[in-house]
C-alpha positions in Angstrom: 0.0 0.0 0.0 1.3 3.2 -0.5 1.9 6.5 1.0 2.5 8.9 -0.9 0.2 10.4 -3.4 -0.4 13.2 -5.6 -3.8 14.3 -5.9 -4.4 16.2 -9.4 -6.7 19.0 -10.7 -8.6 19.4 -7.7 -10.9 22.1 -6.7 -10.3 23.2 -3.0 -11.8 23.8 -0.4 -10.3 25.3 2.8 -10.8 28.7 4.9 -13.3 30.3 3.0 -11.3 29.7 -0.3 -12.2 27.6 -3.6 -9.6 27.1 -5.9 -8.1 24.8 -8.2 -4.4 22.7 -7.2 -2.7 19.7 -6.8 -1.5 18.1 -3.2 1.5 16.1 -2.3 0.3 13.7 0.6 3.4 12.1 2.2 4.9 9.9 5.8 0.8 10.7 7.1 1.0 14.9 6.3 -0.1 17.5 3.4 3.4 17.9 2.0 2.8 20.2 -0.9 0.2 22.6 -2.2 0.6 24.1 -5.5 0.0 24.2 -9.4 1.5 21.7 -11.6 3.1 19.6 -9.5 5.4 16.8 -11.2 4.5 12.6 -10.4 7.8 11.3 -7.8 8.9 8.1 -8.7 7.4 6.3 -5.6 3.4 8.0 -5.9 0.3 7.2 -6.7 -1.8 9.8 -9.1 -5.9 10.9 -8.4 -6.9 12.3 -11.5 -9.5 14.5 -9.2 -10.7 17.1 -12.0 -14.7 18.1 -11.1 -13.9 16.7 -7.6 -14.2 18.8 -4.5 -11.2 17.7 -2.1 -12.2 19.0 1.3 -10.2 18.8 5.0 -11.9 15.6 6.5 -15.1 16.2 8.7 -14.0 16.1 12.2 -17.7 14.8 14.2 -17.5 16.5 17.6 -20.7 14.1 18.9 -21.1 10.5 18.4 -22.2 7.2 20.4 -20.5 4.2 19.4 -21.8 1.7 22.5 -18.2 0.3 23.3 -18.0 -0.4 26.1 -20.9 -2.6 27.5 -24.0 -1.6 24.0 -21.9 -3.5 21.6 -24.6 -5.1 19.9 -26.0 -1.9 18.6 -22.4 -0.7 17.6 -18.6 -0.5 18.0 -16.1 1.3 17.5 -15.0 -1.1 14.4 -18.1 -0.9 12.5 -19.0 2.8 13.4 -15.3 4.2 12.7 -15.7 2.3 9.0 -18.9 3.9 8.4 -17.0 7.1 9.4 -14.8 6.5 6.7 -17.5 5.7 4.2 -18.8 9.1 4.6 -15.6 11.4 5.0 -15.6 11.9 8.9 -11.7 11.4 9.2 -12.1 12.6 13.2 -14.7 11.8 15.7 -15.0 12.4 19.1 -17.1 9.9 21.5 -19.3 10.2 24.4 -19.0 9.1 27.8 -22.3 7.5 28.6 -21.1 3.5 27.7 -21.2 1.1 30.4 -19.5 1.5 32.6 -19.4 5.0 32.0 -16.2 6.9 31.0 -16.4 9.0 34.3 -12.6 8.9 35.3 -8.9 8.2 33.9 -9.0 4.7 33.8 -12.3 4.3 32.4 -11.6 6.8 29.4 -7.7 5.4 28.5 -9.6 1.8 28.3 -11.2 3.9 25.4 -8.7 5.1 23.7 -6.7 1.6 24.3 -9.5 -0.3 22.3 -10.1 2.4 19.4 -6.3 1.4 18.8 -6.8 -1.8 18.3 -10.2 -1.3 16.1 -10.4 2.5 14.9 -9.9 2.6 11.4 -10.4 7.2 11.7 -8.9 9.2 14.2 -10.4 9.1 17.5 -10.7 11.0 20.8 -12.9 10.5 24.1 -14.8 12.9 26.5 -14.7 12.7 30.3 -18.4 12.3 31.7 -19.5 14.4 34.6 -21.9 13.4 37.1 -23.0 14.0 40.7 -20.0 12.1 42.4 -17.1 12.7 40.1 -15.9 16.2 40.7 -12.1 15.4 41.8 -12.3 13.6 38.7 -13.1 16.1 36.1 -11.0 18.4 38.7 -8.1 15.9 37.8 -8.2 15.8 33.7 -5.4 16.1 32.2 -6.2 18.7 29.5 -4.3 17.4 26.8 -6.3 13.9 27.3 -9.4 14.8 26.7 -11.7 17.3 24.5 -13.6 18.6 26.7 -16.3 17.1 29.7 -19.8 16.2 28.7 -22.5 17.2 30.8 -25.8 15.5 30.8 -28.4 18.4 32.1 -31.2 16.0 30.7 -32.0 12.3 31.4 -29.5 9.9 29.9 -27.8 6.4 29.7 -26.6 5.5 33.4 -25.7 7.7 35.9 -25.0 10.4 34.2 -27.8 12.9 34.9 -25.9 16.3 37.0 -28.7 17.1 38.7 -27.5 18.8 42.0 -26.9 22.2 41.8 -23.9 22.6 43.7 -22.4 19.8 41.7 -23.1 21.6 38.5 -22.0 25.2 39.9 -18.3 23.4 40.9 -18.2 21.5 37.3 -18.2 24.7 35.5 -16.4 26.4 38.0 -13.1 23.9 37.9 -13.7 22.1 34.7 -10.0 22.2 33.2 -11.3 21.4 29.5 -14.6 23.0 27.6 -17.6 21.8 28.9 -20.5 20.0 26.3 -23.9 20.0 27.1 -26.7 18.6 26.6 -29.5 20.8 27.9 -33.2 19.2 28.3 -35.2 19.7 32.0 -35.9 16.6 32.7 -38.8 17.3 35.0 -40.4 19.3 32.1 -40.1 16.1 30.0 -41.7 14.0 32.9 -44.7 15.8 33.2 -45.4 16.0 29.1 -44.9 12.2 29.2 -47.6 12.0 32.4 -50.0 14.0 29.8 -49.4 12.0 27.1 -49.9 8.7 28.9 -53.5 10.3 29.8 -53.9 11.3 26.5 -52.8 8.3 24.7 -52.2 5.0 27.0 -49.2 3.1 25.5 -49.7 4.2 22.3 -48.2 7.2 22.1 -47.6 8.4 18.6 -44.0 9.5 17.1 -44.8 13.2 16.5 -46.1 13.3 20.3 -41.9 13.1 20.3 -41.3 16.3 20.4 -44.2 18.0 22.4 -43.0 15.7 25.0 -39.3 16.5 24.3 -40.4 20.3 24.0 -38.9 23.2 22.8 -39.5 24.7 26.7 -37.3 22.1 28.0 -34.6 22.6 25.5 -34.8 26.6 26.1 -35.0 26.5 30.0 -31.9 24.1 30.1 -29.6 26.1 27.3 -30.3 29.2 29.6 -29.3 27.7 32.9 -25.9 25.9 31.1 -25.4 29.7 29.7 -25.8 31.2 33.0 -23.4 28.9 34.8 -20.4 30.1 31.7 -20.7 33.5 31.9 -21.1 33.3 36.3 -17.4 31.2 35.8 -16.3 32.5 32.4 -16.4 28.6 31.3 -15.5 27.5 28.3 -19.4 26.2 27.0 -20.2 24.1 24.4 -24.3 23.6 23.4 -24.8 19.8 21.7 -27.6 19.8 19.3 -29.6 22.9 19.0 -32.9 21.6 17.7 -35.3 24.9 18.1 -35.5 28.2 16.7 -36.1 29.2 20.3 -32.5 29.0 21.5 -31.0 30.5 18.9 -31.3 33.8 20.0 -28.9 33.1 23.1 -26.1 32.9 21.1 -24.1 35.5 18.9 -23.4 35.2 15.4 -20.2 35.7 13.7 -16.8 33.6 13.8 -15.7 31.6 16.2 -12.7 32.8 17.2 -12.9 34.9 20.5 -16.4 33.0 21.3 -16.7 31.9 24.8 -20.0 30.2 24.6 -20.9 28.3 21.2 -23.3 25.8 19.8 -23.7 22.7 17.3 -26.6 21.6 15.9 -26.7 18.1 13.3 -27.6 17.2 10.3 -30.5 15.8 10.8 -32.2 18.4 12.5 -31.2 20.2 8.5 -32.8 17.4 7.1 -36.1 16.6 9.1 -38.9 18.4 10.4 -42.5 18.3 11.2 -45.5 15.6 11.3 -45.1 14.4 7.6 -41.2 13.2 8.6 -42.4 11.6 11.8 -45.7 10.0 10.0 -43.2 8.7 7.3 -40.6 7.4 9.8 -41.9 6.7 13.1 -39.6 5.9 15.5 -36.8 5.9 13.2 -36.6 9.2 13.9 -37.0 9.7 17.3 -33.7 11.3 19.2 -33.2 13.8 22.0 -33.4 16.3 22.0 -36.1 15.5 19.3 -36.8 16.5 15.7 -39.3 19.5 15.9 -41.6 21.9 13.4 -40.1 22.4 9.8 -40.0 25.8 11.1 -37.2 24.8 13.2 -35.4 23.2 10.6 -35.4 26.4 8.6 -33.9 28.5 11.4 -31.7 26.1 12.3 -30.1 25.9 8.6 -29.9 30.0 8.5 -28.4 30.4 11.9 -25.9 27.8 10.9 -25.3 30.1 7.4 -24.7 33.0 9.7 -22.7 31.6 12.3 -25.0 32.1 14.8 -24.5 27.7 15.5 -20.9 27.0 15.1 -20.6 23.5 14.5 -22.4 20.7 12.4 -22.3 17.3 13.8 -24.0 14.3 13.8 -25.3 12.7 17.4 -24.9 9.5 15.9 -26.3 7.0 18.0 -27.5 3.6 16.4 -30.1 1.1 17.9 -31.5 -1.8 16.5 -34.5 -1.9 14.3 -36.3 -4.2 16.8 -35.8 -1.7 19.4 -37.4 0.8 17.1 -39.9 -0.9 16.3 -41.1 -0.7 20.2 -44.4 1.7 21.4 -42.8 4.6 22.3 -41.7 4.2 25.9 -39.6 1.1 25.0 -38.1 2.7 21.7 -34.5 4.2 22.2 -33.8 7.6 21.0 -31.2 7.9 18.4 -30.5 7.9 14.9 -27.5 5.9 12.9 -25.7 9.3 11.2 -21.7 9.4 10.4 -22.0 7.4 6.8 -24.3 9.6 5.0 -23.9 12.9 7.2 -21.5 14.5 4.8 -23.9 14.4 1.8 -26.5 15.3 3.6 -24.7 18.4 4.7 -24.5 19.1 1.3 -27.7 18.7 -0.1 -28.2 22.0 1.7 -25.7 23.9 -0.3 -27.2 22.4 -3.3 -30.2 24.0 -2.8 -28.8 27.1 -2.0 -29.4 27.4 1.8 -25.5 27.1 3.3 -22.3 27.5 1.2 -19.7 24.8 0.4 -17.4 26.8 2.2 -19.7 27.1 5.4 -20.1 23.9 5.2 -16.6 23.2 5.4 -15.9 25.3 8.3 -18.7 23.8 10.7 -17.8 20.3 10.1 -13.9 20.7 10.1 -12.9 24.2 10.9 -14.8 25.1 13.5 -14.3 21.5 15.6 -10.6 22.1 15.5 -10.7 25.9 16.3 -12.7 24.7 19.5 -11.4 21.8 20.7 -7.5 23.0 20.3 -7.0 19.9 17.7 -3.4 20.0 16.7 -2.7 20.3 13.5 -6.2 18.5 11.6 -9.1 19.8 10.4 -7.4 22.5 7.5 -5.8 21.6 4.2 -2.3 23.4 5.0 1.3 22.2 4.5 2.7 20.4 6.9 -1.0 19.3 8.6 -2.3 15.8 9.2 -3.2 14.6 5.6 -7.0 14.0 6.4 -8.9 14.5 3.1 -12.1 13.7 1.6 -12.7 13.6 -2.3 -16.4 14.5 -2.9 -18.0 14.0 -6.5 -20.4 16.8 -6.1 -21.8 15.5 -9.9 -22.4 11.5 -9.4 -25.6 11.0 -7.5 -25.9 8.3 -4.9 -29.0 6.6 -3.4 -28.9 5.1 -0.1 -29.9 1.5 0.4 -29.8 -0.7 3.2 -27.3 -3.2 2.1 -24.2 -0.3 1.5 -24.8 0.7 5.7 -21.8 0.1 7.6 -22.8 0.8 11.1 -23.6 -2.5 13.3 -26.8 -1.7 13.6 -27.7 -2.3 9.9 -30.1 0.3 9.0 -30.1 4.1 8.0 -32.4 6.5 8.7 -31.7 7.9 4.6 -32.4 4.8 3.2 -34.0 5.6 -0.3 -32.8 9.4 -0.2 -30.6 10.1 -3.2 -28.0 12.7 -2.4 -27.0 14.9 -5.4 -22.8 13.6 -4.3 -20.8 11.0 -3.7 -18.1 10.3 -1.4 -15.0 9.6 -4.1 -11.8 8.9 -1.4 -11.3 9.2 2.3 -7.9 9.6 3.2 -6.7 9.3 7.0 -3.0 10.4 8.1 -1.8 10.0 4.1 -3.6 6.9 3.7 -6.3 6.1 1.8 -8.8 4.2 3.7 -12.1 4.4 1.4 -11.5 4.2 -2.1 -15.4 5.4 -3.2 -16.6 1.5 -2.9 -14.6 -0.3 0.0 -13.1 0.4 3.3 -9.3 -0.5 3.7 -10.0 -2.4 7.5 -6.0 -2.4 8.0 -5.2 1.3 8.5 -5.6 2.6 12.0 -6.2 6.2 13.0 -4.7 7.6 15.3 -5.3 9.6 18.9 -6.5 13.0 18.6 -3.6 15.4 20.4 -5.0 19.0 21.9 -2.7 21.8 21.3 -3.6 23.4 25.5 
C-alpha cells in the first residue's frame, strides 16, 4: 500500500477559499500545495478534475456503545462507516457502560479504538454528581472537553444537583458540552401524554413531550453557569429556533459560549417526517416543526450555530420498532452525514465553504485539535474527495454501522463520497473500506 500520493486537478476547499491545485500527501501529512506539480517516482496519481477535495469532517458528537452496548455498535463498525462518509475525526461520548467517568475508564477507550479504529479518534470525560475530583483531575491534553448530561441519559449520568453543577463549571479544566433538556419538564409531558394516549403514544407526540421549553429552560441555565465562571461552553444539538437567540453570530474565534446543531435536525422536520418514519426518527433532543429546521439551517449560514455534527447514536430496528416508551432515542448518522450536509448547499441554503468550516474548521478551532481539520502544508493529511456531480441513493445493504439500517435509506443525495484519506492513507477508495489502516489519537494543542 502506498503513502505517498499526488492528488491532481482538484478544486479546493479550505478557509473560506475555492480554488483549483494539486497536493502532495506524504509519511501521514499535506506535503505540498501548488499548481503543476510533477509525479515522484514512488506516488500514486488521483486524477481529481470536477472533484471537490475538502479537509476531513472532524464529528464533535457521536455514540459508538463500546464499552458494554456493543450489539447496537462498535467502535470497528462505526469508525468504517466514518470512513465511508468522510468523517476522518470523531470524538465519543462518555455514557457507555460502565461510563467513562474517570482516567481509567476513558484510557480503556482510547486503548480499544487502537486496536479497532480505522479514523482518528478522541474520548470525552463524563460528569456526574459524584465525580468532581475527577473532572477536577483531567489532564487537558487527554481529553476534548467534559460532557455534561443536564437531561436524562444512559446511566448515571444525569448532574442534577446544583452545587455539583456550579463546581463542574467552576473547575472544569477542559470545555464543557452540554446537553441541555429539563428533565422534570419532560416527565410531566410524558404523564399527559400517557392520559392522552395509553401506551400508544404516537412519534410526532416526540417532540411535544421533548419540547422546545425544555430545551430553552436548560440552554439558559448551562449559559448562565459560563458566563457566572467564564467557562469555556459548548451547546450539543440545537434543535429549536427558540434557543437560537442566546447565542451570537459571527466567527468563532474569540467566542466563549458556542453551539452545534446536526444534520438531521437540516434534514427533518415536522408531522409528515415523523408519519413517514416513526420511530426511526426519534432522538433527544427530538426532531421538531419544519419551522425549526429552517432556522436552524440560517443560523448555521450566519454563524449564529458554530458547528455541524451528527449525534450519531444507532439502535436496532427491533428496538425501534417498540411503542414509544420502549423505543431508544437515536438515529444511525456518520455514513451519510457529509452528503446530507451538502444537499443543503445544493439547494442554496449554506455554502460549500460554510459547510466546510462547521464540520472541520470550527471543531478544530474549539477543541484545540493540533494540526487536523485545514488543508495546509505540513497538517495531518486528512482528506475527503467529494463527486459533487455523481448521485448516490442510499440502500440498506451499503450501511456500515452494526446496527444495519439508515435513517436515509431511499434518499438520493446529489454527491458521492470519491476517497477518504486518513494520516496520508487512503482508507475508502469510493466502494470499499481498507480495514487495516488505523487512526490515530486525537492530540489537543492546550
Amino acid at each position: 500500500m502506498t503513502d505517498a500520493w499526488l492528488i491532481k486537478n482538484a478544486e479546493l476547499v479550505n478557509e473560506g477559499r475555492r480554488f483549483t491545485a494539486d497536493v502532495r500527501l506524504r509519511d501521514g501529512k499535506i506535503e505540498t500545495i501548488s499548481q503543476n506539480l510533477e509525479k515522484l517516482r514512488d506516488e500514486e496519481v488521483i486524477d481529481a478534475t470536477g472533484l471537490w477535495l475538502l479537509p476531513g469532517m472532524i464529528d464533535d458528537q457521536v455514540h459508538f456503545r463500546e464499552p458494554g452496548l456493543t450489539q447496537k455498535a462498535d467502535i470497528a463498525h462505526e469508525s468504517r462507516a466514518c470512513a465511508a462518509g468522510g468523517i476522518t475525526s470523531y470524538m465519543e461520548m462518555p455514557n457507555t457502560r460502565p461510563p467513562a467517568l474517570d482516567r481509567d475508564s476513558l484510557e480503556a477507550k482510547y486503548a480499544r479504538a487502537a486496536e479497532t479504529s480505522v479514523v482518528n479518534y478522541a474520548f470525552y470525560l463524563g460528569a456526574s454528581n459524584d465525580n468532581l475530583e475527577a473532572i477536577r483531575a483531567l489532564d487537558p491534553k487527554s481529553a476534548p472537553g467534559i460532557k455534561v448530561f443536564m437531561g436524562a441519559s444512559t446511566g448515571n449520568m444525569l448532574v442534577d444537583d446544583p452545587e455539583t453543577l456550579d463546581h463542574i463549571f467552576r473547575d472544569a479544566p477542559t470545555p464543557i458540552i452540554t446537553h441541555c433538556e429539563d428533565t422534570p419538564m419532560i416527565d410531566a409531558n410524558l404523564a399527559k401524554a400517557h392520559e392522552k394516549y395509553g401506551e400508544d403514544i404516537p412519534a410526532w407526540e416526540h417532540p411535544h413531550i421533548r419540547s422546545r421549553e425544555a430545551c430553552i429552560k436548560s440552554t439558559r441555565l448551562a449559559i448562565s453557569l459560563a458566563r457566572k465562571h467564564n467557562t469555556r461552553l459548548h451547546v450539543l444539538h440545537i434543535s429549536t429556533a427558540d434557543e437560537l437567540a442566546l447565542f451570537e453570530p459571527g466567527p468563532i474565534e474569540g467566542k466563549r459560549i458556542t453551539a452545534e446543531t446536526c444534520v438531521h435536525f437540516l434534514h427533518f422536520g415536522g408531522k409528515a417526517d415523523y408519519d413517514e418514519k416513526g420511530f426511526l426518527i426519534k432522538c433527544n433532543p427530538a426532531i421538531k416543526e419544519e419551522s425549526d429546521r429552517e432556522a436552524i439551517t440560517k443560523a448555521l449560514a450566519e454563524g449564529r450555530l458554530d458547528v455541524l455534527a451528527t449525534d450519531h447514536a444507532p439502535h436496532l430496528l427491533e428496538e425501534k420498532a417498540q411503542k414509544y416508551d420502549k423505543a431508544p432515542s437515536g438515529l444511525p448518522l456518520v455514513q451519510f452525514a457529509l452528503q446530507a450536509a451538502l444537499e443543503r448547499v445544493f439547494e442554496g441554503k449554506l455554502t460549500l465553504e460554510r459547510v466546510v468550516e462547521a464540520v472541520c474548521h470550527a471543531p478544530a478551532k474549539l477543541f484545540d485539535v493540533d494540526k487536523r481539520g485545514f488543508l495546509r502544508e505540513g497538517y495531518a493529511a486528512d482528506l475527503v474527495l467529494v463527486d459533487p456531480k455523481r448521485k448516490h441513493t442510499v440502500t440498506r445493504e451499503e450501511v456500515l454501522s452494526k446496527c444495519g439500517w439508515s435513517p436515509f435509506e431511499g434518499t438520493t443525495f446529489g454527491s458521492s463520497i470519491a476517497s477518504t484519506f486518513v494520516n496520508g492513507r487512503r482508507v475508502f477508495d469510493g466502494a470499499k473500506v481498507d480495514e487495516s489502516i488505523r487512526g490515530q489519537r486525537l492530540t489537543f494543542d492546550r
